[in-house]
C-alpha positions as CSV (number, residue, x, y, z in Angstrom):
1,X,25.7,-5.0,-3.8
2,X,26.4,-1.6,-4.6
3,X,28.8,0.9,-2.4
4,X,26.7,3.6,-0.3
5,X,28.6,6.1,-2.7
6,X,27.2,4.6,-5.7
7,X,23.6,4.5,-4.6
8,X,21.3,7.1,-5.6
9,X,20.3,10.0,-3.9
10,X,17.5,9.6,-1.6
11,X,14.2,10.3,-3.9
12,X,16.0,10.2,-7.4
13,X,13.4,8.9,-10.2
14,X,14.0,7.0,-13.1
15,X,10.8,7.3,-15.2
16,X,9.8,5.6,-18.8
17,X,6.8,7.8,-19.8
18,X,3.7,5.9,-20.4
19,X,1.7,7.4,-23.0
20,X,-0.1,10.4,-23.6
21,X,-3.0,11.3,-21.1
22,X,-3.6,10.9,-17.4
23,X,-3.0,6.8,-16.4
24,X,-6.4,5.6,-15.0
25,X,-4.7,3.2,-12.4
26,X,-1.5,3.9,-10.5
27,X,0.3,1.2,-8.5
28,X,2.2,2.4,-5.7
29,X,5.0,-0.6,-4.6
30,X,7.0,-0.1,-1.6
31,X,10.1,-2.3,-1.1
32,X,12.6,-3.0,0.9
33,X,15.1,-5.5,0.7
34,X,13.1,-7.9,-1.3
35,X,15.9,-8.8,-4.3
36,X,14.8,-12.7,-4.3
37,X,11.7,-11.4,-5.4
38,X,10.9,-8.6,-6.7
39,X,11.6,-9.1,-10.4
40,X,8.9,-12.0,-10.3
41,X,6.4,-9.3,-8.7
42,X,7.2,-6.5,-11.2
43,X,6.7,-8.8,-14.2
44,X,4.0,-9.9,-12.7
45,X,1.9,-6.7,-12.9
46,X,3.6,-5.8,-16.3
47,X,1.5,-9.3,-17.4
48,X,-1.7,-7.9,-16.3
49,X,-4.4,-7.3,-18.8
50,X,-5.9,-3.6,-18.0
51,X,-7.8,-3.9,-21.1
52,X,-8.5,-0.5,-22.3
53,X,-7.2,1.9,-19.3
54,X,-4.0,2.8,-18.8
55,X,-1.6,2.5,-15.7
56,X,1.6,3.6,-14.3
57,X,3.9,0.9,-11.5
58,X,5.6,3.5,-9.2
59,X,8.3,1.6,-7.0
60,X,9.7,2.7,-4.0
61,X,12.8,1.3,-3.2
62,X,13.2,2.0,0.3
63,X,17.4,2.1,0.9
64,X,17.6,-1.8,0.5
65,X,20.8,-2.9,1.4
66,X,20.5,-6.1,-0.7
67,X,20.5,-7.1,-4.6
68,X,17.1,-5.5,-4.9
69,X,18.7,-2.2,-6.5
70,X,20.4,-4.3,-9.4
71,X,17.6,-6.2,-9.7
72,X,15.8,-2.7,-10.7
73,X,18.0,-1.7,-12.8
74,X,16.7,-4.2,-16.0
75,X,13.6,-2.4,-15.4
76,X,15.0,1.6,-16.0
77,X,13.6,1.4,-19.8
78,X,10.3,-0.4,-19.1
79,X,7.4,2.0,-20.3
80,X,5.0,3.2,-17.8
81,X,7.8,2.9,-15.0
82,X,8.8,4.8,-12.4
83,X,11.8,4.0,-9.6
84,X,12.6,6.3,-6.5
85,X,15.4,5.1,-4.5
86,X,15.8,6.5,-1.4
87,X,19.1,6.7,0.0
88,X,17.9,5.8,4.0
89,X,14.7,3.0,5.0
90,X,12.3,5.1,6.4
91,X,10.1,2.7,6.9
92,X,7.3,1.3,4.6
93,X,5.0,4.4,5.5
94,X,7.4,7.0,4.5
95,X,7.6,4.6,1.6
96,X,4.0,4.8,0.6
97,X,3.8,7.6,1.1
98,X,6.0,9.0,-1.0
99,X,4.3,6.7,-3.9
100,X,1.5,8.0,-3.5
101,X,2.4,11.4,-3.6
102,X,4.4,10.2,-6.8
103,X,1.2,9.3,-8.8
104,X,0.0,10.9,-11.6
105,X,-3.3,8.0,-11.8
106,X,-7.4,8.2,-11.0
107,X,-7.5,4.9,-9.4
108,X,-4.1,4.3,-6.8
109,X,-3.7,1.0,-5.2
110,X,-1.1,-0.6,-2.8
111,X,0.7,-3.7,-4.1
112,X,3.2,-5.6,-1.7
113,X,6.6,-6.7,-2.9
114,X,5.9,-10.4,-2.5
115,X,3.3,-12.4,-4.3
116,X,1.2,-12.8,-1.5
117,X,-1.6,-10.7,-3.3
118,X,-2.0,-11.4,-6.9
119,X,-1.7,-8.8,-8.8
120,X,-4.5,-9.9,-11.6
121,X,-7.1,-9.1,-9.0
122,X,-6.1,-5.2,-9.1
123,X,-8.5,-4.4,-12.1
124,X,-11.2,-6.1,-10.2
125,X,-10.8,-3.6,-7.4
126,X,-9.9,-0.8,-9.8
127,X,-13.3,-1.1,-11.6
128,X,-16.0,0.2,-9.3
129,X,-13.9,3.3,-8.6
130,X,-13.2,3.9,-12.5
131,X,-16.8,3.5,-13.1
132,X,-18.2,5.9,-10.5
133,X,-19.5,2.8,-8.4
134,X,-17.2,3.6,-5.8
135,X,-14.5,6.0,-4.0
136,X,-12.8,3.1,-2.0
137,X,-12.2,-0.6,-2.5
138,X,-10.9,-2.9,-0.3
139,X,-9.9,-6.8,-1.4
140,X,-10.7,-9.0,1.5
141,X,-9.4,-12.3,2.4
142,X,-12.0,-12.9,4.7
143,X,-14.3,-12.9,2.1
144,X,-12.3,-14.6,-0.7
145,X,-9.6,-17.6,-0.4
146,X,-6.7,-17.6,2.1
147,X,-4.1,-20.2,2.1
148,X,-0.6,-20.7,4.7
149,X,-2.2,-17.9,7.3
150,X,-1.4,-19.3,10.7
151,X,-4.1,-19.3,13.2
152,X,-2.5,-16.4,15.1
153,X,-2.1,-14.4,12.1
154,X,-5.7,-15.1,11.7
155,X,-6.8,-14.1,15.1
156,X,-4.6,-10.8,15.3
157,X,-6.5,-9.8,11.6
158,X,-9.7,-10.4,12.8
159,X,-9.1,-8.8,16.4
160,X,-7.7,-5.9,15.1
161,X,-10.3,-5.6,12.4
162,X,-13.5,-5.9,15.1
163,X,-11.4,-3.5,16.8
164,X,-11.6,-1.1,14.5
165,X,-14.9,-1.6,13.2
166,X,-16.4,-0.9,16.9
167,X,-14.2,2.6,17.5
168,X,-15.7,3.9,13.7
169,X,-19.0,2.1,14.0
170,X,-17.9,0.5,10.3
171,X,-18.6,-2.8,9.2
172,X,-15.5,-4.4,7.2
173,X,-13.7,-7.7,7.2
174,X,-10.3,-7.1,6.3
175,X,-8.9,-4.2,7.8
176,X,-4.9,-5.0,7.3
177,X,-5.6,-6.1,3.5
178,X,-2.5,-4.5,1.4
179,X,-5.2,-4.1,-1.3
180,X,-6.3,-0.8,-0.6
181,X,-8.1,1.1,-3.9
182,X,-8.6,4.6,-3.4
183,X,-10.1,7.5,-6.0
184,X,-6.8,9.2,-6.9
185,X,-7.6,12.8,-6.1
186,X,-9.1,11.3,-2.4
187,X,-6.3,9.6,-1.0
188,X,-3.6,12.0,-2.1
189,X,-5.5,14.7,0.4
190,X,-5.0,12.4,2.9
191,X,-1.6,14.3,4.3
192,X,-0.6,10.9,5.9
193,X,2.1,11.0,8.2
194,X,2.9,7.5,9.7
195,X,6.1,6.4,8.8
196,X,6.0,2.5,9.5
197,X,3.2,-0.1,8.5
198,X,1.1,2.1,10.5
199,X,0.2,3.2,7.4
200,X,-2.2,0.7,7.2
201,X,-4.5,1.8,9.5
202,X,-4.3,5.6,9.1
203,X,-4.9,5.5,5.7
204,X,-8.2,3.1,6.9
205,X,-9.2,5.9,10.1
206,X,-9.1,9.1,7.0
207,X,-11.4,7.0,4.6
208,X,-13.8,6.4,7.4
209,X,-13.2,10.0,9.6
210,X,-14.4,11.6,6.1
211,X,-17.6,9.2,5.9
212,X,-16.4,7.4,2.8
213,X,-18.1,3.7,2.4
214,X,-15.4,0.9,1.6
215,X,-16.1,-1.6,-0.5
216,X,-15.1,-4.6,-0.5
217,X,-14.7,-7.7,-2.9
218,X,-13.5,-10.9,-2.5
219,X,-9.5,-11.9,-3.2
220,X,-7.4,-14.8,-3.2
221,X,-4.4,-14.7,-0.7
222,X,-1.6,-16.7,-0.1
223,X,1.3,-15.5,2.9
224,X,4.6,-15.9,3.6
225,X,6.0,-17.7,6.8
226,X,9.1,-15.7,8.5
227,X,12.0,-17.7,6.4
228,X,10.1,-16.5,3.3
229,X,10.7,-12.8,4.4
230,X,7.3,-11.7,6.4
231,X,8.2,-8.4,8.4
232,X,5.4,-8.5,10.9
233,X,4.9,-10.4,14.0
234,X,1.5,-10.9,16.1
235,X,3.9,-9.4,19.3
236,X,3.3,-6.2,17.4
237,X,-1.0,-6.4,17.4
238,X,-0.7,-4.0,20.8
239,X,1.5,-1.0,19.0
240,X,-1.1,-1.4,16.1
241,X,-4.1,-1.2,18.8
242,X,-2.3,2.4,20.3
243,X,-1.7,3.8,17.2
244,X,-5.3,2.8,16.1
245,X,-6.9,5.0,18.8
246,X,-4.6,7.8,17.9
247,X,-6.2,7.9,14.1
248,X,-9.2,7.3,15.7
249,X,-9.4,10.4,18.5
250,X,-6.2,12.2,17.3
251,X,-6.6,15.6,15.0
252,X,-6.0,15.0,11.5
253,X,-5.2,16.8,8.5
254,X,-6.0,16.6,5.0
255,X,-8.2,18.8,2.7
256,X,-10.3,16.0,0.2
257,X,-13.5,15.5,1.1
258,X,-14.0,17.1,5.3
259,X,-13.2,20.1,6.4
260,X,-9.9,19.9,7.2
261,X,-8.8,19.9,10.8
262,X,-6.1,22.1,12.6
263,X,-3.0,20.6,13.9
264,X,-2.2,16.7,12.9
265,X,-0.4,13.4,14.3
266,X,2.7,11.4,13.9
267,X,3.0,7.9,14.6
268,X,6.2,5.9,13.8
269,X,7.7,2.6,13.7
270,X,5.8,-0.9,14.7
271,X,4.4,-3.6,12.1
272,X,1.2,-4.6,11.1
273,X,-0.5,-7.8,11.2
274,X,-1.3,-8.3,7.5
């Protein structure tokens, strides 16, 4: 592991151009502390066929204290790369939301830093939004193939997610899915503040404050148990419910596609149920 004086600065890149142009899907993957297996994820998206669009993986290595910093390293000279270290763990919010504002891509979806999404679903969910079918996609479980959930993990999901449905008057199934596929130019308006895996959810309350549809397709899922590394808890499904009504009634800000609103929240720490 290395010494706090050799890690990098908090927000230092290392980027391997991709080529020229504007990638058409952007990959935003937060991490923290996941060295056992983030090299597996990492190559994992570097196999997947995009066929004739381009994309760009930007990782976000969230202050891990673990091997996951040398494990990045073997990936400084992989084209169509990018790495910001931060030198603190602000939590995985901070952490997407620093990818996203990282982006360069038309399409931007969250991947986890586990394998319990497969990453050759993302141009699935990529395609409706690069083909003007679509400003959001979500992949649902629910509606696709879900192996190892516990029942409780199952319960909190689908609570939550009737939960939210009845404060927007929407009609999803998989609220906490990490595969969340947004037009670029849309989500980076967003001016999302939560800090922890709040994130979820705010980034669900703008899409469906604004009026935008979400989409959703099937996926295949497969979750960790707590030994494996699974940072949530069903003890944290009340924090999620209280921050839900704040990005339901709080003011919001943002300028892509609503008027934008004076004055905005904050909402920090607390896990999801995903």
């Amino acid at each position: 592991m290395e010494s706090p004086e050799s890690l990098p600065d908090m927000n230092e890149s290392i980027t391997t151009a991709i080529d020229k142009g504007t990638p058409e899907v952007s990959i935003v993957v937060p991490v923290y502390n996941e060295g056992q297996v983030i090299e597996e994820v990492l190559r994992t998206i570097l196999g997947v066929d995009f066929g004739e669009y381009k994309r760009e993986i930007v990782v976000i290595d969230d202050g891990s204290n673990d091997e996951t910093r040398e494990v990045l390293k073997r990936f400084h000279n992989t084209q169509g790369l990018k790495i910001v270290y931060r030198q603190d763990n602000g939590g995985k919010g901070a952490a997407t939301r620093d990818g996203i504002s990282t982006t360069t891509g038309k399409v931007i979806i969250i991947q986890d830093a586990d394998l319990e999404y497969e990453p050759s679903q993302i141009p699935m969910l990529a395609k409706p939004i690069l083909e003007g079918k679509a400003k959001v996609v979500y992949g649902s479980r629910f509606r696709g193939v879900i192996r190892n959930m516990s029942l409780i993990r199952r319960l909190a999901n689908r609570f939550l997610t009737c939960y939210i449905n009845l404060l927007f008057s929407s009609n999803i199934s998989d609220a906490c899915t990490c595969y969340k596929t947004f037009d670029g130019d849309l989500i980076r308006g967003f001016a999302l503040k939560s800090d922890g895996f709040e994130i979820c959810h705010e980034i669900t309350a703008n899409a469906l404050r604004r009026g935008y549809e979400i989409k959703e397709l099937p996926i295949a899922y497969c979750a960790r148990c707590a030994d494996e590394g699974v940072k949530s808890s069903w003890k944290d499904l009340i924090k999620q419910l209280g921050y839900v009504l704040i990005f339901r009634f709080g003011r919001q800000s943002g300028s892509e596609g609503s008027k934008p609103l004076s004055g905005g929240y904050k909402a920090t720490g607390g896990s999801s149920t995903n």
